[in-house]
C-alpha positions as a printed NumPy array, in Angstrom:
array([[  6.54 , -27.976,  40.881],
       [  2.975, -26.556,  40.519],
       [  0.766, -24.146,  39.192],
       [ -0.25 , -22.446,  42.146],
       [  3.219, -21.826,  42.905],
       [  4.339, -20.232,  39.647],
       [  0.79 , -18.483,  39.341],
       [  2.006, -16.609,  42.987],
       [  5.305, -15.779,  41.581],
       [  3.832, -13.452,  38.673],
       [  1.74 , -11.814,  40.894],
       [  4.68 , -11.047,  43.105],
       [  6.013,  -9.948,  39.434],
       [  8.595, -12.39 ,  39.449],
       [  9.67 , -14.441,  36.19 ],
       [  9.761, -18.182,  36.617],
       [ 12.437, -20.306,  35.714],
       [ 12.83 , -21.602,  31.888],
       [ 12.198, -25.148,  33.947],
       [  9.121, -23.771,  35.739],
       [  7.85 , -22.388,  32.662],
       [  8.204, -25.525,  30.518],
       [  6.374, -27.713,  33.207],
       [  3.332, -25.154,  32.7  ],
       [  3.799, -25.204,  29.079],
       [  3.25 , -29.284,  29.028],
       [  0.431, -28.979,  31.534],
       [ -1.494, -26.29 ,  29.128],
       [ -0.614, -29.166,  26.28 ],
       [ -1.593, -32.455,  28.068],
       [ -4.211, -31.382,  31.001],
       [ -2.005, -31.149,  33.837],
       [ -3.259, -27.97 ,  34.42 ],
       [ -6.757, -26.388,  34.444],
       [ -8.607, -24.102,  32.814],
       [ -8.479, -21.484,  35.784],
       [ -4.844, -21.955,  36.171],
       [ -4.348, -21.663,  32.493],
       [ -6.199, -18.153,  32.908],
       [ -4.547, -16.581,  36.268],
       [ -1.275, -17.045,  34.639],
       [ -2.415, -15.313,  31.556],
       [ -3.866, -12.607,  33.945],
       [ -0.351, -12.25 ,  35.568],
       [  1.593, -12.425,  32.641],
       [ -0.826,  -9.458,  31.106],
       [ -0.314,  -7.443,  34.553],
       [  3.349,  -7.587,  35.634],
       [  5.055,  -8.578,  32.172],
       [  7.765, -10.726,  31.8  ],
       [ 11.5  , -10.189,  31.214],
       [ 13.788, -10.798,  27.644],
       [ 14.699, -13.812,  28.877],
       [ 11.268, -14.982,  30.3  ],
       [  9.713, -14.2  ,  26.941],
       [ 12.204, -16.418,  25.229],
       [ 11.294, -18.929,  27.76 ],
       [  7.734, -18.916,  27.624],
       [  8.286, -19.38 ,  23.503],
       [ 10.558, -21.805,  23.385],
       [  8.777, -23.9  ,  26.104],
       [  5.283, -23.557,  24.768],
       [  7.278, -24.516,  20.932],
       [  8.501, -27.98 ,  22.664],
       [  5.492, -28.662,  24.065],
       [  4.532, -30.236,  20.771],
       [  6.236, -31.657,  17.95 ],
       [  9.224, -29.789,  16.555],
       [  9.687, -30.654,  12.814],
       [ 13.564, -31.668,  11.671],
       [ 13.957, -31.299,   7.55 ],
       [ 16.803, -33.198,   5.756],
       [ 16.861, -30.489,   2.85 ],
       [ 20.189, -29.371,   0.75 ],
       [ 19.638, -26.324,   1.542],
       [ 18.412, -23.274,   4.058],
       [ 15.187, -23.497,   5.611],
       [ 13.362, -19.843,   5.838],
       [ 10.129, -18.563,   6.531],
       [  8.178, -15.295,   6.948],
       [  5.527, -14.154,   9.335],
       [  3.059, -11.388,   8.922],
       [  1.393,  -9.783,  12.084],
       [ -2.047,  -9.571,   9.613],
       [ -3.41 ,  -6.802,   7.331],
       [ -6.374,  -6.497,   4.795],
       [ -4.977,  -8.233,   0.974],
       [ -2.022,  -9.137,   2.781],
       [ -1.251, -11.654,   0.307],
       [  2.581, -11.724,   0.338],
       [  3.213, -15.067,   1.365],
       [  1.395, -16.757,  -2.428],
       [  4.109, -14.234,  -3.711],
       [  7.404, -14.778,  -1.684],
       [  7.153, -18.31 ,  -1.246],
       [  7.846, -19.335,  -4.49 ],
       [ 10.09 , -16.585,  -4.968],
       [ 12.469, -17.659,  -2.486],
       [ 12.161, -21.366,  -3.662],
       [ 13.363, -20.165,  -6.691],
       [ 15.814, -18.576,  -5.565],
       [ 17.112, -22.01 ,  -3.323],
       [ 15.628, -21.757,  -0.369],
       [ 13.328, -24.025,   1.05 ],
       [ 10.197, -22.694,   2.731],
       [  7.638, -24.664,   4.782],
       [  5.092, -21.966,   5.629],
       [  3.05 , -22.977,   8.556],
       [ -0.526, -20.158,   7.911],
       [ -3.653, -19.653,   9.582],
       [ -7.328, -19.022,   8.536],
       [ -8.875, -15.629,   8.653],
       [ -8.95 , -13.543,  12.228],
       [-10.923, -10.463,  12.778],
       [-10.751,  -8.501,  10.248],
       [ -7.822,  -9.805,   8.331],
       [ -8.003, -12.681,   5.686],
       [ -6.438, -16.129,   6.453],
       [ -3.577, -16.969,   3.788],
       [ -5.124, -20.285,   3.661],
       [ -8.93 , -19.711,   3.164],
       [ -7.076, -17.703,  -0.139],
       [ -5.415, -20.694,  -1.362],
       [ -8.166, -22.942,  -0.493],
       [-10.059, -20.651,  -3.342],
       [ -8.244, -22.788,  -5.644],
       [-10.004, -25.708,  -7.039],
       [ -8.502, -28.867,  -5.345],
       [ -5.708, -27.312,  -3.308],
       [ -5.864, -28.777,   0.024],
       [ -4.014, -27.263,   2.926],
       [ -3.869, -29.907,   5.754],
       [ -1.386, -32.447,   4.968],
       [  0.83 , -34.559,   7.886],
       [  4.562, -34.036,   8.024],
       [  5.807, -36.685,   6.08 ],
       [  3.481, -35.304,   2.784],
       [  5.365, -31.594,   4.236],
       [  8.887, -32.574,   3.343],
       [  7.964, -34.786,   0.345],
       [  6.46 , -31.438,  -1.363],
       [  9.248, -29.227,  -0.23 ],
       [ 11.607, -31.696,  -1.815],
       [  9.843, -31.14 ,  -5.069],
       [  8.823, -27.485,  -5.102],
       [ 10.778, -26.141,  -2.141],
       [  7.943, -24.527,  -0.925],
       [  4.671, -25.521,   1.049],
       [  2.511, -23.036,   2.839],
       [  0.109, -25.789,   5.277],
       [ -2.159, -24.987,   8.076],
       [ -0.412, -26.62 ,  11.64 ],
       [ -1.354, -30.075,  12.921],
       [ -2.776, -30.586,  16.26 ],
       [  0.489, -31.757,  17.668],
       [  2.239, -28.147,  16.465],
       [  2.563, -25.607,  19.916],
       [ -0.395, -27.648,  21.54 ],
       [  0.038, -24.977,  24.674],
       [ -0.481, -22.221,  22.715],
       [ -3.847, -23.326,  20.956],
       [ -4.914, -24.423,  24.772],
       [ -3.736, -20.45 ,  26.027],
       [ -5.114, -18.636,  23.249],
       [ -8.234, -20.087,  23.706],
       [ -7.965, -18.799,  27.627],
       [ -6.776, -15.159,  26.414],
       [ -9.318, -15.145,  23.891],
       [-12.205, -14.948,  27.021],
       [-10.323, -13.899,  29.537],
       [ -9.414, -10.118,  27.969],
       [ -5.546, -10.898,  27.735],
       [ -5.154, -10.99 ,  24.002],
       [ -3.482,  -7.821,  23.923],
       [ -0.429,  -8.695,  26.372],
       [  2.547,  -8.306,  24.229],
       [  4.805, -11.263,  26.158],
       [  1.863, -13.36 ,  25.636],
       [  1.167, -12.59 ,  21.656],
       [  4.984, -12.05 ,  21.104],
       [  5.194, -16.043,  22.746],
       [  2.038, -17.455,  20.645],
       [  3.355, -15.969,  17.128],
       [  6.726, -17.397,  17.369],
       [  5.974, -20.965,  19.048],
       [  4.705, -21.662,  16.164],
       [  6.666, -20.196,  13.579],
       [ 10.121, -21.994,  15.543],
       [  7.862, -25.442,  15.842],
       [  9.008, -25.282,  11.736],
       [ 12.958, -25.114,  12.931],
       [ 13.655, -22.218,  10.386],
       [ 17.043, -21.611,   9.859],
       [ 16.225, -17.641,   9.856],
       [ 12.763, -15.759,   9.929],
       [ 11.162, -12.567,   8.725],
       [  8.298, -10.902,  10.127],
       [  6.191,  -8.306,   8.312],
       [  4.762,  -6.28 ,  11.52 ],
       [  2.33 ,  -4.148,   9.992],
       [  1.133,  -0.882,  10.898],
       [ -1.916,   1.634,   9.801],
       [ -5.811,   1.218,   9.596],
       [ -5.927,  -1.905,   8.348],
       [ -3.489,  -3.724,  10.875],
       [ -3.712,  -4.789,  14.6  ],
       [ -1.257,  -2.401,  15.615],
       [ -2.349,   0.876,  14.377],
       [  0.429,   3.398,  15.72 ],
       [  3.824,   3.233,  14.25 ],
       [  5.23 ,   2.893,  18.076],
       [  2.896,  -0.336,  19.166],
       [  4.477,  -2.043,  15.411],
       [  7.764,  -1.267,  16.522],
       [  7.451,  -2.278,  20.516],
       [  5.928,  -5.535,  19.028],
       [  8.856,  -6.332,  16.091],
       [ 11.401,  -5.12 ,  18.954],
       [ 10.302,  -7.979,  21.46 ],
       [  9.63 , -10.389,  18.153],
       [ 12.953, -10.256,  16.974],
       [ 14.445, -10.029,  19.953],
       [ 12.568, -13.098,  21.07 ],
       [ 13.534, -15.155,  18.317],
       [ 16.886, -14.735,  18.548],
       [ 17.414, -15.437,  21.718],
       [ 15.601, -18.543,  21.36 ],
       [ 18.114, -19.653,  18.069],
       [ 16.94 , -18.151,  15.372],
       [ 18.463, -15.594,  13.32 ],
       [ 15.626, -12.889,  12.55 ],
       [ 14.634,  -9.825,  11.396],
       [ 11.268,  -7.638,  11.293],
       [ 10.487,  -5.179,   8.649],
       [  7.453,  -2.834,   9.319],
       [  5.28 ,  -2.425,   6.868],
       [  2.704,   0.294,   6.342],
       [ -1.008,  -0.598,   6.343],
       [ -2.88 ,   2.815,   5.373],
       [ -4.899,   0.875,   2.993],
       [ -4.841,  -2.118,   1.717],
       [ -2.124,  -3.822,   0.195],
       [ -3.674,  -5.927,  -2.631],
       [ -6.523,  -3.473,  -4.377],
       [ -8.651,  -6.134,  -3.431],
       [-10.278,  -7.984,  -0.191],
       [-11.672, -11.457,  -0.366],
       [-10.339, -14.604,  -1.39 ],
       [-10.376, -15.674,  -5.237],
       [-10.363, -11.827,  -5.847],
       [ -6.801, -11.76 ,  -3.918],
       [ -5.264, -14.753,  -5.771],
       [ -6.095, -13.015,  -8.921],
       [ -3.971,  -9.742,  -7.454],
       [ -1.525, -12.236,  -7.196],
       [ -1.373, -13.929,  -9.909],
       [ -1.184, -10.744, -12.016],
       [  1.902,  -9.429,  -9.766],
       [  3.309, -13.057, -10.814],
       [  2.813, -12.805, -14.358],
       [  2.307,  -9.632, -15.456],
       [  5.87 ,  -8.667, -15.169],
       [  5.227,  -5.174, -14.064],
       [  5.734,  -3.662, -10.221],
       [  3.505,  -3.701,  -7.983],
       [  3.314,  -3.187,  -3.976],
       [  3.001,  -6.765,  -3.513],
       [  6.253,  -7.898,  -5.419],
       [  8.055,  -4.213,  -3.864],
       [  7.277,  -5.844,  -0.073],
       [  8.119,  -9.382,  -1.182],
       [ 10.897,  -7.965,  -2.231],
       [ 12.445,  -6.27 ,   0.675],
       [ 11.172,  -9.095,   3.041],
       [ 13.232, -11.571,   0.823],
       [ 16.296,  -9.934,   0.326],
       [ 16.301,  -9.525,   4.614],
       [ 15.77 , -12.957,   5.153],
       [ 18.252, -14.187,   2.56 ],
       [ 21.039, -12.154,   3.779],
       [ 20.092, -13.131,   7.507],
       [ 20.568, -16.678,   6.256],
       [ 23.332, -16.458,   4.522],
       [ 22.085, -16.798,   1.089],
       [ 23.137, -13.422,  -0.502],
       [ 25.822, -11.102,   1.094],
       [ 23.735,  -8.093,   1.734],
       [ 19.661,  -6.977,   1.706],
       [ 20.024,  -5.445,  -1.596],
       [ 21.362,  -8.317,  -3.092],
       [ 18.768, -10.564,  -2.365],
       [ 16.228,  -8.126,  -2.813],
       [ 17.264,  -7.469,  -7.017],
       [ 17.209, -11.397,  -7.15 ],
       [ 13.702, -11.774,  -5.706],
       [ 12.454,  -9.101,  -7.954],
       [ 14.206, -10.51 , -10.988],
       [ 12.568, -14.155, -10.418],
       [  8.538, -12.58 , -10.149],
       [  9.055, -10.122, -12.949],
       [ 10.663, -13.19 , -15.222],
       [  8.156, -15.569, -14.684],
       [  9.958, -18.352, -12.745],
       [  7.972, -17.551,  -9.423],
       [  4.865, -18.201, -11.165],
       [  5.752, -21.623, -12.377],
       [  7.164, -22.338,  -8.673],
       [  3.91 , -21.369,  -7.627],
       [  2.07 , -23.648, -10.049],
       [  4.359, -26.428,  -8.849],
       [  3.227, -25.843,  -5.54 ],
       [ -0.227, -25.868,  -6.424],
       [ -0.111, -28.487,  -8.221],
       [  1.851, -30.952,  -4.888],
       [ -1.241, -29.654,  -2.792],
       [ -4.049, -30.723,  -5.09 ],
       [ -4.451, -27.93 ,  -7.445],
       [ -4.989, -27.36 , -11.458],
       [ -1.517, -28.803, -13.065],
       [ -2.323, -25.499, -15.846],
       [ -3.284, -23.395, -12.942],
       [ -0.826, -20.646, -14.116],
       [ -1.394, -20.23 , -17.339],
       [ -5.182, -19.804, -17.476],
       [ -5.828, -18.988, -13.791],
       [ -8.974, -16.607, -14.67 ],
       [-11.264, -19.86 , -15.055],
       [-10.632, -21.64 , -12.546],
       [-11.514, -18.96 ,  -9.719],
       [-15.07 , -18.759,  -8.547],
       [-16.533, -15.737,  -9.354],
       [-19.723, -14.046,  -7.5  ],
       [-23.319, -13.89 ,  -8.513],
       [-23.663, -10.022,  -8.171],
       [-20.585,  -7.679,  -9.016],
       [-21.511,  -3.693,  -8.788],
       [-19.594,  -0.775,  -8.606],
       [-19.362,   1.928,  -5.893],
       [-19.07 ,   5.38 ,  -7.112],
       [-17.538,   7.648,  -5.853],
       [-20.537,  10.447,  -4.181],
       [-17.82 ,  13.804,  -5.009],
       [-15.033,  14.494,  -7.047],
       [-11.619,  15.099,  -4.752],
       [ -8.779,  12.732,  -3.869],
       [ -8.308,   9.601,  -1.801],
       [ -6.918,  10.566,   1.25 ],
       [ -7.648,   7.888,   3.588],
       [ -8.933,   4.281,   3.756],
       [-10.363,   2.51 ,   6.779],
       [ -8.62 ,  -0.986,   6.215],
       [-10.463,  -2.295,   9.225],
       [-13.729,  -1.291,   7.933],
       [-13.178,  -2.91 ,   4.468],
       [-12.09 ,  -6.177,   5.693],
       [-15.443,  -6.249,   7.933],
       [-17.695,  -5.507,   5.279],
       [-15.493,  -8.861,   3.837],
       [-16.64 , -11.011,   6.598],
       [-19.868, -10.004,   6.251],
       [-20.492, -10.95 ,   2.561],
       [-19.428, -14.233,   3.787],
       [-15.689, -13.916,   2.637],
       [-14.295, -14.221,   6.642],
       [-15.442, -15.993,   9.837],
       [-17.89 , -14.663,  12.472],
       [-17.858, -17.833,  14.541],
       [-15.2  , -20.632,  13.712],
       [-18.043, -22.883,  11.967],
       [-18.679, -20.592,   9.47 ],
       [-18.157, -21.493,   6.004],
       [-16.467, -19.078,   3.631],
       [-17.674, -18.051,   0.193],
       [-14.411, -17.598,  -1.692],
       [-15.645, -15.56 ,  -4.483],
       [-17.681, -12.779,  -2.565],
       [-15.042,  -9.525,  -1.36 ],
       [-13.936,  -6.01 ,  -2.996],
       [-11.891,  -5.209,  -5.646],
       [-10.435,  -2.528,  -7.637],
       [-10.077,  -0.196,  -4.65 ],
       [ -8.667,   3.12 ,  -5.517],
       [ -5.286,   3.914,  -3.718],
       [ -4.333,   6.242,  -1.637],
       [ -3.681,   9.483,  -3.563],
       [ -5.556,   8.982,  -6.252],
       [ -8.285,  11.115,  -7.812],
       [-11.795,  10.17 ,  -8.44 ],
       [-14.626,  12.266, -10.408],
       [-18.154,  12.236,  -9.637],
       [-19.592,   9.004, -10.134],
       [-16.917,   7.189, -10.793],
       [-15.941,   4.347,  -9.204],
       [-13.942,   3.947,  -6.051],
       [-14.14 ,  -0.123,  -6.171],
       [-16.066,  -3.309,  -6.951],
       [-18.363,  -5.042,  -4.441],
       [-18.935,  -9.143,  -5.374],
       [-21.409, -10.713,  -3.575],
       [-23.77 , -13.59 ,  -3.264],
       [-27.052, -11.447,  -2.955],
       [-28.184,  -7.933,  -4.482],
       [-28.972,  -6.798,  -0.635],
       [-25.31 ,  -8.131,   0.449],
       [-23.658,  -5.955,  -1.821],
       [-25.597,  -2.936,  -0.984],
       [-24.505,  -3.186,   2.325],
       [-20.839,  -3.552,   1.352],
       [-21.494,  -0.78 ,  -1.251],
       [-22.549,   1.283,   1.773],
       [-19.143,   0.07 ,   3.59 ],
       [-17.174,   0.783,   1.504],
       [-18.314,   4.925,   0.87 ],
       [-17.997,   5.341,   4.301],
       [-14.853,   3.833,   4.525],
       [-13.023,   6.056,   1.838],
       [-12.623,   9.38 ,   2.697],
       [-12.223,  12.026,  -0.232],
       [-10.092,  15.521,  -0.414],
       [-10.551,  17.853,  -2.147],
       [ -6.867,  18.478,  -2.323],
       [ -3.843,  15.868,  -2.899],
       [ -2.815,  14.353,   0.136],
       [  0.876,  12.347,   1.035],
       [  1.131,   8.834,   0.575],
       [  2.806,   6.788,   3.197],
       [  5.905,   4.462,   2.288],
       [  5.397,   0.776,   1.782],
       [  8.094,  -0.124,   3.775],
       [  8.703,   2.061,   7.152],
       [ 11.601,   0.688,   8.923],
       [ 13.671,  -2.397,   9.552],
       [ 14.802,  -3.809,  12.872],
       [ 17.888,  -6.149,  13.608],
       [ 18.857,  -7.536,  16.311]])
């Protein structure tokens, strides 16, 4: 076997063998094959596609060409994956949820990409919290808390680090057998019992049309489950963001108040129906709406927010960090408001355009050496719908520097647009898919 050989038989639009493909997967991990390779076979893949089965493949060899992590746990091990949004912060929220609820949940995350915050630059806002720990350290705190949410070792899909790296300059991000394969190596490297994914959609997602969200949850799910694990995708909308606020202390505070506060919100209403899916898929509760009442019950009671504290607590963090949360997050030198230039209704958001203005305060990554500033974002962003008078304000720039936040001020107006009649709101929650 060789990569020249399964290189020529994508370009004849052929899919290799699950044997062929796991050789290639091992030489992306340890060498064997080079960075030119590595790219013509991204190239191909992105040009002629691969099949159901060659997807499933691809994953599940680019998942062993690493470690695959084994739990000895009393109970079911589930997880959740989001395709990425602006104050996507459902993960701080259903993680302890479902631990409470019996589950056990190690959450491999990432850092911030593009325009989207990383869930673990946001927990990293906490003072202490640490979010690389080895596997041993992994089961020992989802023992205690039953939940963990870590960043992935080196030895975790070490193909798919090596390939994305090749996509990343060689204009094959966007392949959907490719992304479909990257996602879930890495989310099966955990050996979840059953899996969610929260595939957004809207202005502040990656997919922005309500078809590309579906074609990619179709071949997700579809994926998965061939490769052994029972899943489900839920698409979710992304109009505007789903926290009213960007940036990372400013996001654990939405969540802490959606974990203590007892009232609804959007983030415990998508927690919600992400939980009750993934509980019924494993098992756990005999239908959605079952699990979906209990997941609700356990943030608006309180006992999701001492879970969370727990798991704060395992990873480094405040033991109190729950009960006076508001002084331990960083706050930003400057905080202004934006008002709003007219009176008239919010009638749409540029998500993408927010979470930029983010990054640029210093609250995301330009280059992977950047540090992050995890006090700087927005917050207190008016929702779709709702009206504004002159002068008013439409949200809350915190920055480091007076000229920062006029630029994000600036951001920000021409990222809202105004009515000046009401306009329909999208649903949270669009559509599930099932395999």
């Amino acid at each position: 076997m060789d990569a020249r050989s399964i290189i020529a038989k994508l370009r004849r639009q052929e899919v290799p063998k699950s044997e062929e493909l796991n050789w290639f997967a091992q030489g992306l991990a340890d060498g064997g094959v080079s960075d030119a390779q590595a790219g013509a076979f991204a190239m191909a893949v992105c040009m002629g596609g691969l099949n159901a089965q060659g997807r499933a493949d691809l994953t599940v060899a680019m998942r062993d060409s690493g470690e695959v992590l084994t739990w000895d746990l009393d109970g079911p091990v589930i997880d959740k994956h989001s395709t990425g949004g602006v104050g996507d912060c459902v993960s701080l929220l259903l993680a302890p949820a479902l631990a409470e609820c019996g589950a056990f949940v190690p959450m491999i995350s990432g850092r911030g990409l593009g325009h989207t915050g990383g869930t673990l630059d946001k927990l990293e806002a906490i003072p202490g919290v640490t979010t690389q720990i080895g596997q041993a350290r992994l089961a020992q705190v989802l023992k205690e808390t039953g939940a963990a949410i870590v960043g992935a070792t080196g030895q975790i899909a070490p193909a798919d680090k090596r390939l994305y790296a090749i996509r990343d300059v060689t204009a094959t991000v966007e392949s959907l057998d490719l992304i479909t394969a990257s996602i879930l190596s890495k989310k099966l490297a955990a050996s979840p019992d059953a899996l969610v994914l929260d595939v957004k959609t809207g202005s502040g997602a990656f997919m922005k049309s309500l078809d590309d969200a579906r074609r990619l949850a179709q071949a997700l799910t579809e994926t998965a489950n061939t490769a052994g694990c029972r899943t489900s995708a839920v698409i979710t909308d992304m109009s505007q963001p789903l926290a009213s606020a960007l940036g990372n202390a400013l996001e654990v505070a939405e969540v802490m108040k959606a974990l203590t506060s007892g009232q609804d919100s959007a983030l415990a209403e998508i927690s919600a129906e992400l939980g009750g899916v993934l509980m019924a898929d494993a098992g756990m509760y005999a239908t959605t709406d079952e699990g979906k009442v209990k997941i609700a019950e356990v943030i608006r009671d309180g006992r999701a927010a001492d879970r969370f504290g727990r798991m704060m607590a395992a990873v480094g963090g405040p033991v109190h960090f729950v009960d006076t949360w508001a002084r331990f997050l960083p706050e930003a030198n400057v905080i202004q408001e934006v008002q709003a230039p007219q009176t008239g209704y919010v009638a749409a958001i540029d998500g993408e355009a927010l979470g930029l203005a983010v990054v640029a305060l210093g609250g995301g990554r330009q280059v992977e050496s950047d540090e992050i500033d995890p006090a700087v974002g927005i917050s207190d962003i008016l929702r779709l719908g709702d009206k504004v008078s002159n002068g008013s304000p439409l949200a809350v720039v915190h920055a480091g520097r007076e000229d920062a936040a006029q630029q994000a001020a600036a951001a920000v107006l021409g990222a809202i647009t105004l009515s000046d009649k009401p306009v329909e709101v999208p649903p949270q929650i669009h559509e599930r898919i099932s395999v």
